[in-house]
N, C-alpha and C positions, 0 to 999 in steps of 0.2 A: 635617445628618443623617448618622448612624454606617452605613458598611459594614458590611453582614451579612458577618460570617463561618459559613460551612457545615464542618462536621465530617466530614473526610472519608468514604464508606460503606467501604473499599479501601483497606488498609493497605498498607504497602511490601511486607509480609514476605505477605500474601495478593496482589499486586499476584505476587511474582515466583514464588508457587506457580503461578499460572496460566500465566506464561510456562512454567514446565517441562510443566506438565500438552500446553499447545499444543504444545509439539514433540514430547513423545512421542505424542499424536496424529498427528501428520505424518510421522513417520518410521514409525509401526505401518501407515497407511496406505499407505505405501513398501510394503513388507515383504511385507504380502498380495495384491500386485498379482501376476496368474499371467502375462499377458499383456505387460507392461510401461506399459499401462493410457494414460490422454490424457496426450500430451503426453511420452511419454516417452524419446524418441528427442532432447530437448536433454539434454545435462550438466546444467542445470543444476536439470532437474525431479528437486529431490529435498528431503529434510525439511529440511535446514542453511538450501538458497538462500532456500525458502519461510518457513522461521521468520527469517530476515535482513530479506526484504523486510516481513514484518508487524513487526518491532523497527522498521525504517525508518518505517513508516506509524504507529506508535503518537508515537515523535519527532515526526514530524511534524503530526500530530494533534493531539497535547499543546502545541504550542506555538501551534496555530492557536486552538486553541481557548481557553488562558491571556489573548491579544489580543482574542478576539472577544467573550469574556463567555457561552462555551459552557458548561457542567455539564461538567469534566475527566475524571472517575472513569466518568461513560459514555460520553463520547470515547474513553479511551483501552481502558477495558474491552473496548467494541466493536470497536479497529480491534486490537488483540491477537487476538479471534476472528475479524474479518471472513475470510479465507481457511483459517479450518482446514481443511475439509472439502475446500479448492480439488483434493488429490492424491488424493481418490476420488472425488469426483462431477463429473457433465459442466459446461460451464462454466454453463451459463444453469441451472443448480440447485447451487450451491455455496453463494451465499448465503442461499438458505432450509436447505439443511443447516446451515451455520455457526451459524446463530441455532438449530434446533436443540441443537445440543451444546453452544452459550453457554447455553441455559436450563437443561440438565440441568447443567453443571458448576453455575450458580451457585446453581440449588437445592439442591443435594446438600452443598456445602460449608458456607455461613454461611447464618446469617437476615439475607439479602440482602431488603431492601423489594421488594416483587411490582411497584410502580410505577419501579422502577429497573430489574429484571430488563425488562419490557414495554419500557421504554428501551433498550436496550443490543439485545436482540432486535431492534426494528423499525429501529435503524439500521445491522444488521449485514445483513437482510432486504432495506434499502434501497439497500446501496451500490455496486450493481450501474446503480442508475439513472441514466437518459441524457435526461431533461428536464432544467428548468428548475431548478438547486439551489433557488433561494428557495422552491421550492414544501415543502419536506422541513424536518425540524426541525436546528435549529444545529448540533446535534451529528453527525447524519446529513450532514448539508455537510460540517462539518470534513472526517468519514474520507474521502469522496467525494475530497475536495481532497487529503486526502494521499497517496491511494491513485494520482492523478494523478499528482502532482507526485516522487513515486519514481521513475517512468519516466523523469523528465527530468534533464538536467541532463549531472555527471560519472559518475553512477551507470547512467544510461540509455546514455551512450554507452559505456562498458566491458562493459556488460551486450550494443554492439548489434557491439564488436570481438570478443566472447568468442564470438559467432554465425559470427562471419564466417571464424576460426580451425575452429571444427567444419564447416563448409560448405566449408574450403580454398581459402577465397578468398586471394587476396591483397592485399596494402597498397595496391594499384592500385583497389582497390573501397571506399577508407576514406570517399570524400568521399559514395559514394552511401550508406555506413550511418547516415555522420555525418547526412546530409540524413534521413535517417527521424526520427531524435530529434528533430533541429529541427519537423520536420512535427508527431510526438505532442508535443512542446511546445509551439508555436504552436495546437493542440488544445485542449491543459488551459489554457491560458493564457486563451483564449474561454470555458471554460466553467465557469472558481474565477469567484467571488462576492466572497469576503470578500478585506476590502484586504490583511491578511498574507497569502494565498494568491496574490495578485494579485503582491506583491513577492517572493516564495520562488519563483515563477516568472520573472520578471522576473531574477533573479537567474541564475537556472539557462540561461534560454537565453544568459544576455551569456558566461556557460562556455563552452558549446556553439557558440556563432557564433566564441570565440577560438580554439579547437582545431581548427574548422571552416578557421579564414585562416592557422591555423597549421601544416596538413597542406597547405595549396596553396603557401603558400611552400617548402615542405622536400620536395616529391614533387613533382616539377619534369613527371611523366606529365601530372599534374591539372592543369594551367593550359594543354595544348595543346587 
């Protein structure tokens, strides 16, 4: 029996208008803040960090989903919008804005199918969810999984030293940052489904636990 092949809906060259459209969304979002709005006392709440982490989560989405047998083009559709809206709404409504503004961009541009649009919406609506992944559709996993799996790793702990530099801590405090990534890894690692999310974490704490024995050997404080 022949492999279906599907034709893409989401071309490269529409694929990377949307990436522009989302950061100029994120950074107008910036801009209009009078207060300096949630969250914005970190460095690094701003349109650059937030369009990096959604680049990182579409990566990684895209590839869970290649292994899994996901539908790619509302994978990665979805996890490109999952936090637009993250730099102006509170956090437990960003992802029913985001599905917002993904329905309006993707109406507005092509004759996008109404049953792909309703896709890419209900997993951008969903990826905030904190049950069971199997309950949600594949592609709704995926983003969930990637959206985890950024926080962990080499990326999560730069992201947990570049806190601890604006806090004024010092290198004396690295073992207890390093220990929180281990902790939200050990988290996602419990709570991905599919076996490539299972191994992309697997992966990411064997980092994390080296830099971890690597800061105790060289900070000679840490081991008394």
């Amino acid at each position: 029996m022949g492999v279906e092949i599907k034709e893409t809906r989401v071309s490269d060259a529409e694929f990377e208008e949307m990436k522009g459209f989302v950061f100029e969304y994120l950074a107008a979002s910036v801009e209009k803040e009078e207060e300096g709005g949630r969250m914005r006392w970190y460095p690094w709440h701003s349109a650059e960090y937030r369009h990096n982490h959604i680049l990182n989560v579409v990566d990684i989405a895209t590839d869970i989903a290649e292994e899994e047998g996901a539908d790619i083009d509302v994978t990665r559709v979805a996890a490109l919008f999952h936090d637009v809206a993250k730099l102006e709404t509170d956090q437990e409504l960003h992802a029913e804005a985001g599905a917002r503004v993904a329905r309006e961009y993707l109406e507005s541009r092509a004759d996008y199918p109404e049953s792909f649009i309703q896709q890419v919406c209900r997993a951008i609506e969903h990826h905030s969810y904190q049950g069971d992944l199997t309950d949600l559709a594949l592609e709704t996993q995926c983003l969930i999984e990637a959206d985890l799996l950024d926080k962990v790793g080499a990326n999560g702990t730069a992201l947990m030293l570049l806190r601890m530099g604006y806090e004024a801590r010092t290198h004396m405090d690295c073992d207890e940052m390093v220990e929180r990534v281990l902790e939200r890894g050990y988290d996602a690692a419990s709570r991905v489904q599919s076996d490539t999310a299972e191994s992309i974490a697997h992966q990411r704490l064997k980092r994390v636990k080296w830099f971890s024995e690597w800061l105790e050997d060289e900070i000679a404080a840490l081991g008394e």
